[in-house]
C-alpha positions in Angstrom: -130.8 109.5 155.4 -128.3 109.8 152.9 -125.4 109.9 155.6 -126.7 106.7 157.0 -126.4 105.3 153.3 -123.1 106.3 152.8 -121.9 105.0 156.5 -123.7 101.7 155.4 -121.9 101.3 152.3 -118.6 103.1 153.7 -118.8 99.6 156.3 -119.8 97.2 154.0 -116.7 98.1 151.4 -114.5 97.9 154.6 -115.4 94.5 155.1 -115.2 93.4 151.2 -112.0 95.5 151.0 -110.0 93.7 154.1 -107.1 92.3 152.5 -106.7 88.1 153.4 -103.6 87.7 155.1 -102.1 84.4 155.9 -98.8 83.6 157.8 -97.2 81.0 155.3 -94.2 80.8 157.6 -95.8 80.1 160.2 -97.6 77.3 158.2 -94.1 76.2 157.3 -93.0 76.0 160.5 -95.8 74.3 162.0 -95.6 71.6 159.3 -92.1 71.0 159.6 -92.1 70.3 162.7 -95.1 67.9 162.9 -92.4 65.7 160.3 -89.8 65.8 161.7 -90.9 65.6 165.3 -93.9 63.4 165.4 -93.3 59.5 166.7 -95.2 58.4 163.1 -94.8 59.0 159.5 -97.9 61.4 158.6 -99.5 62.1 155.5 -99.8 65.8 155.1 -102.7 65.2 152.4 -105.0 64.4 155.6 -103.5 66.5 157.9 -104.0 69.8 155.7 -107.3 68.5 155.2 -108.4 68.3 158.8 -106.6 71.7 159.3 -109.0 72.9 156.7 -111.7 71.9 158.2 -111.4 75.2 160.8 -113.2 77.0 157.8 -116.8 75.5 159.1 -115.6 77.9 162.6 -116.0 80.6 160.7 -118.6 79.8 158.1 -121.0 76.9 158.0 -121.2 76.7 154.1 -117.8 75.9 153.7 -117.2 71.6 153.1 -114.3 70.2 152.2 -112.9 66.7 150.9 -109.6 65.0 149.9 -109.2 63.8 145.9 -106.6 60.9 145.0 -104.4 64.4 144.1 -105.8 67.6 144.9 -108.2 68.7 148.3 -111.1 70.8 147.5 -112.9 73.4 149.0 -116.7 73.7 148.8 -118.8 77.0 149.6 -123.0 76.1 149.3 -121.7 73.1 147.4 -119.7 74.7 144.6 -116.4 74.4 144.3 -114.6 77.3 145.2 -110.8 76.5 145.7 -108.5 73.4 144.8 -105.1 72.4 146.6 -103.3 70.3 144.4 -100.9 68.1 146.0 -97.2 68.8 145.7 -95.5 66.8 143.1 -93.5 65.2 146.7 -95.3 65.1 149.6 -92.7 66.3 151.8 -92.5 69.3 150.1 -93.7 71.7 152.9 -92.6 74.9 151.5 -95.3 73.8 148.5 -97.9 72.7 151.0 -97.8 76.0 153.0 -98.0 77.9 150.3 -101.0 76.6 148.9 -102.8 76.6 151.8 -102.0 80.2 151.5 -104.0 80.6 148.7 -106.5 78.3 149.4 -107.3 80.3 152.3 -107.1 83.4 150.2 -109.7 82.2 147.7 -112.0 81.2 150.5 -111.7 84.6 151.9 -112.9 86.3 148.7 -116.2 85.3 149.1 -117.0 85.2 153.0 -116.2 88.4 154.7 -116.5 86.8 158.0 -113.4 84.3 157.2 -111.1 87.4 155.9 -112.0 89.4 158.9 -110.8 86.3 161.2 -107.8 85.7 159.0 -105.4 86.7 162.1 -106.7 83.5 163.8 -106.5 81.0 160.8 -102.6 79.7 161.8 -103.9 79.1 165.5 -107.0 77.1 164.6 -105.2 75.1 162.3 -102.4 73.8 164.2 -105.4 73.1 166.9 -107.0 71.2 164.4 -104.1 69.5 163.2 -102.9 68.6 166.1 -105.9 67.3 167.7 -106.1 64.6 164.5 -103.1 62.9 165.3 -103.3 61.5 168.6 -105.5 63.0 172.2 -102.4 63.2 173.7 -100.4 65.6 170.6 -101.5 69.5 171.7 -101.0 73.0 170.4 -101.8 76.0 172.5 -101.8 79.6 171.7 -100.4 82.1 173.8 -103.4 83.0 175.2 -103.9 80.0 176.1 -102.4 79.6 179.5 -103.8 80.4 182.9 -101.8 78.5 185.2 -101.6 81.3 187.3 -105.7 81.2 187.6 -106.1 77.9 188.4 -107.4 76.2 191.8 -104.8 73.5 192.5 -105.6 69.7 193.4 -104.6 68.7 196.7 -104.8 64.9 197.4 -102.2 62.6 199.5 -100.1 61.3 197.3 -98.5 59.0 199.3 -99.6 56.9 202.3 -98.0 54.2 204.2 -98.7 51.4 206.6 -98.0 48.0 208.3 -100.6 44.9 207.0 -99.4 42.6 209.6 -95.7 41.6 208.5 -96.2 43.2 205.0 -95.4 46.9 204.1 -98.0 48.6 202.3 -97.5 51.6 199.8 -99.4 54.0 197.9 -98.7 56.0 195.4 -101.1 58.3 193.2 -98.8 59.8 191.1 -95.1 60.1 191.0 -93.7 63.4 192.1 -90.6 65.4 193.6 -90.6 63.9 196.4 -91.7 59.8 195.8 -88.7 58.2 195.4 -87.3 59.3 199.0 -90.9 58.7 200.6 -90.1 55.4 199.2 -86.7 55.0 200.1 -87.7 56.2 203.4 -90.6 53.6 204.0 -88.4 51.0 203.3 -85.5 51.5 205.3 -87.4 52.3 208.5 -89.0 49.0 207.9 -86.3 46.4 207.6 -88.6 43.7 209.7 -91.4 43.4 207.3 -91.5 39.8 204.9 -92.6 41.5 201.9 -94.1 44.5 200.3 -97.0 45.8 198.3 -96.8 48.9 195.9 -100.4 49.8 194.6 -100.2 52.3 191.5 -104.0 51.5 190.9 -104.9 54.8 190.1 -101.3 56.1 189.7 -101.8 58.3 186.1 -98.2 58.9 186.1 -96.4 61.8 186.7 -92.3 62.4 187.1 -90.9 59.5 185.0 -87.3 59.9 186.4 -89.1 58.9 190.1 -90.5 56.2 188.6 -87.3 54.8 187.6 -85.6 56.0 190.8 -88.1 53.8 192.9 -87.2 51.0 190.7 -83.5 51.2 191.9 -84.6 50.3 195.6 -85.9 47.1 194.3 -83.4 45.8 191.5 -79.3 45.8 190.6 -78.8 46.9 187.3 -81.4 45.4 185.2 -83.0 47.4 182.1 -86.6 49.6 183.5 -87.6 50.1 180.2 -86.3 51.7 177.3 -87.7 54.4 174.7 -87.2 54.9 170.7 -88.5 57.4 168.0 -89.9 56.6 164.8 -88.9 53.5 162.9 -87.0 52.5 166.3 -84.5 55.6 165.8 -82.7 57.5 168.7 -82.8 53.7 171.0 -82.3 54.3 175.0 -81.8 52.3 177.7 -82.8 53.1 181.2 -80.8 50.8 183.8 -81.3 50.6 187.8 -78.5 51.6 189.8 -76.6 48.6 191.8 -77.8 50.0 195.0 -80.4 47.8 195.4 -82.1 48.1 198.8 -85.2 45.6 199.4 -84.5 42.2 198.0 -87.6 40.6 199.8 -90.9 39.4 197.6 -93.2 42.5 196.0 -96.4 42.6 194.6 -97.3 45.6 192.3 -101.6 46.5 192.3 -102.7 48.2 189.3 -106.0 48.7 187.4 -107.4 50.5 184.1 -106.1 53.9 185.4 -102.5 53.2 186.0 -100.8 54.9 183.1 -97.4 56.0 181.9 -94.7 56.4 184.4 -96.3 53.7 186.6 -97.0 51.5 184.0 -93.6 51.7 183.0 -92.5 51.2 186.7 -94.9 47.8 186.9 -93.7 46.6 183.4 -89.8 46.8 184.4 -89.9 44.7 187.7 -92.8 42.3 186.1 -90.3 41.5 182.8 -87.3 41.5 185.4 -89.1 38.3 187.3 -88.8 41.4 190.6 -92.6 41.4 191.4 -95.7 39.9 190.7 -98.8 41.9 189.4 -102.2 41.5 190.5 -105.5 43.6 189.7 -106.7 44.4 185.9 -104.5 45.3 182.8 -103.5 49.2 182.5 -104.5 52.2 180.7 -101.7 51.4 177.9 -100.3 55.2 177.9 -96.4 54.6 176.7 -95.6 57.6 174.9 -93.7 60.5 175.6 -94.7 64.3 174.5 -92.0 66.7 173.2 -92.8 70.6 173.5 -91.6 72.8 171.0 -91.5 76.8 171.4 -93.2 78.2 168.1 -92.1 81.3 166.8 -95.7 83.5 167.1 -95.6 82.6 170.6 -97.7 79.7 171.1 -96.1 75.8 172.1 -96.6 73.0 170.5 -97.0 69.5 172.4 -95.9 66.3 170.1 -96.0 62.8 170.9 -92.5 62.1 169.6 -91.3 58.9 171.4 -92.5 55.7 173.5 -91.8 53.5 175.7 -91.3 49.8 175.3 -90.5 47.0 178.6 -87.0 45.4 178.6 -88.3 42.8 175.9 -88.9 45.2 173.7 -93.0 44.9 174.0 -95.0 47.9 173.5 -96.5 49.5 176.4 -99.0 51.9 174.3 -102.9 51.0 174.0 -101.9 47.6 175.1 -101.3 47.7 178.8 -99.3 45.5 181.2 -101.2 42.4 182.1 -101.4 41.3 185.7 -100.0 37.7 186.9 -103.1 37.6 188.7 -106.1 39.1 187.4 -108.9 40.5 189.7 -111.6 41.4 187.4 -112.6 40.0 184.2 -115.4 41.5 181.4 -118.3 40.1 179.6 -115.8 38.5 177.1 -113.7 36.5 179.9 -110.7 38.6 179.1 -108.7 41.4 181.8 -109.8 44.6 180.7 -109.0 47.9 182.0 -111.1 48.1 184.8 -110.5 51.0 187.6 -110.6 49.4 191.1 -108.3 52.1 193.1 -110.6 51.5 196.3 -111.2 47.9 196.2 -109.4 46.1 199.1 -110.6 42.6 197.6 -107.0 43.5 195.3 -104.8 43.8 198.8 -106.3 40.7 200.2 -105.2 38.9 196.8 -101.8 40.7 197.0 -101.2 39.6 200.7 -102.2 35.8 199.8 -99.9 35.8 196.9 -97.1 37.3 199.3 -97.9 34.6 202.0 -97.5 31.7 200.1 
């Protein structure tokens, strides 16, 4: 009995006795990077605070809430640790090292948290991450399984004659679009007109996107893409090999996103095609990924793009010329309509008159 006693105590010191370890690099890194990287200006007051939050994973008593100056941290409603703000925001070396001790202090009184204290920096960033936009990403190394995964097979690209007018398909822009393209076109050279339907298209490979638009146009601005504040400015231009000069409509619907958006936005604002079907999905930002030093990548939305105007692709959409489905509220929402071949017959009128 008294062996069981002394085992029970010897484990129950152990766990009281595990020294709190936090990686305040690591926490530097991660923070400097979200700042310097990250297509907005964020306030690391919030950011540490949804970080934080991770301490519920571990512990359901823990809350905690931002102060005009200072986050605190709450264990069955008492305060138990305080962050004060750094006297300048930016300062990430001061922000990583109280969230150091923060963590510490919470650690002291839940053995559970201390115990887990190896996965504190990965839970954080996840956190983090996951509060500034759904398309901004941090994953461990653990975290990928490519290998393990049952691929997707779909056609991706289909072709065929609707009377005089070439119709095309694309569902997402890979490898190997641009010459299917390229291809369909030439051995074509009879038809009046053509139809390219991205409805559907989610994006994919954004240099085949701009590559299809060089069959179409003679060196006319696609789209162009800036940072923060407008910084780092580029220009994307079509080649002056221009191959199909004859009338194009462009389907899309509430899933056409990113790469085919831009695509559809270039020739619309370059008077090169007409658009028919329902406004986009509005996804016109680019992700950066940055190697992080314990392994693990972080994915940041650092860029987006804009049409030749300069009008923002991103949660708004591109509006079709001719709109094929409208809401409750009269107005072209983002409906999906990949299948519906009322959208051809419109595109094939417009093309025939």
């Amino acid at each position: 009995m008294k062996k069981i006693l002394l085992a029970l105590l010897f484990c129950n010191y152990a766990l009281t006795a595990h020294a709190m370890k936090v990686d305040t690099q690591l926490l530097n890194e991660m923070l400097t990077t979200i700042n310097s990287e990250y297509l907005y200006e964020v306030d690391n007051a919030q950011l540490i605070t949804d970080g934080l939050q991770i301490l519920q994973n571990f512990d359901p008593q823990f809350t905690v809430s931002k102060g005009p100056d200072r986050i605190y941290v709450y264990y069955n409603g008492k305060i138990t640790a305080v962050l004060p703000f750094p006297q300048k925001t930016d300062d990430i070396n001061s922000w990583s090292e109280n969230i150091s001790d923060t963590l510490i202090a919470a650690g002291k009184i839940s053995p559970n948290l201390a115990l887990h204290d190896y996965e504190l920096p990965d839970l954080m960033l996840q956190k983090i991450t996951q509060s500034l936009d759904k398309y901004s990403h941090y994953y461990s190394q653990f975290d990928y399984a490519e290998e393990n995964e049952s691929p997707i097979f779909h056609r991706n690209f289909s072709e065929r004659l609707l009377d005089n007018i070439l119709y095309i398909r694309i569902r997402i822009f890979n490898k190997q679009t641009a010459k299917q393209v390229e291809r369909a076109l030439k051995e074509n050279p009879q038809v009046s007109g053509a139809i390219l339907d991205l409805r559907g298209n989610s994006g994919g490979m954004l240099d085949e996107a701009l590559k299809t638009a060089d069959f179409f146009t003679e060196n006319e601005i696609i789209t162009q893409t800036a940072g923060r504040a407008g910084k780092n400015k580029h220009y994307y231009t079509s080649s002056e090999e221009c191959i199909f000069t004859k009338p194009l409509v462009i389907l899309v619907d509430g899933n056409t996103a990113s790469a085919a958006e831009v695509l559809a936005a270039g020739l619309q604002e370059q008077s090169r095609a007409k658009i028919v079907g329902t406004r986009t999905f509005g996804k016109g930002t680019i992700q950066n990924i940055f190697q992080i030093s314990n392994g693990g990548k972080l994915v940041l939305t650092g860029e987006q793009f804009f049409t030749p105007s300069g009008r923002i692709i991103h949660e708004q959409g591109v509006m079709p010329d001719i709109c094929t489905e409208y809401d409750m509220h009269d107005e072209c929402a983002p409906q999906p309509r990949t299948d519906n071949e009322e959208d051809i017959s419109s595109a094939l009128d417009l093309l025939q008159k």
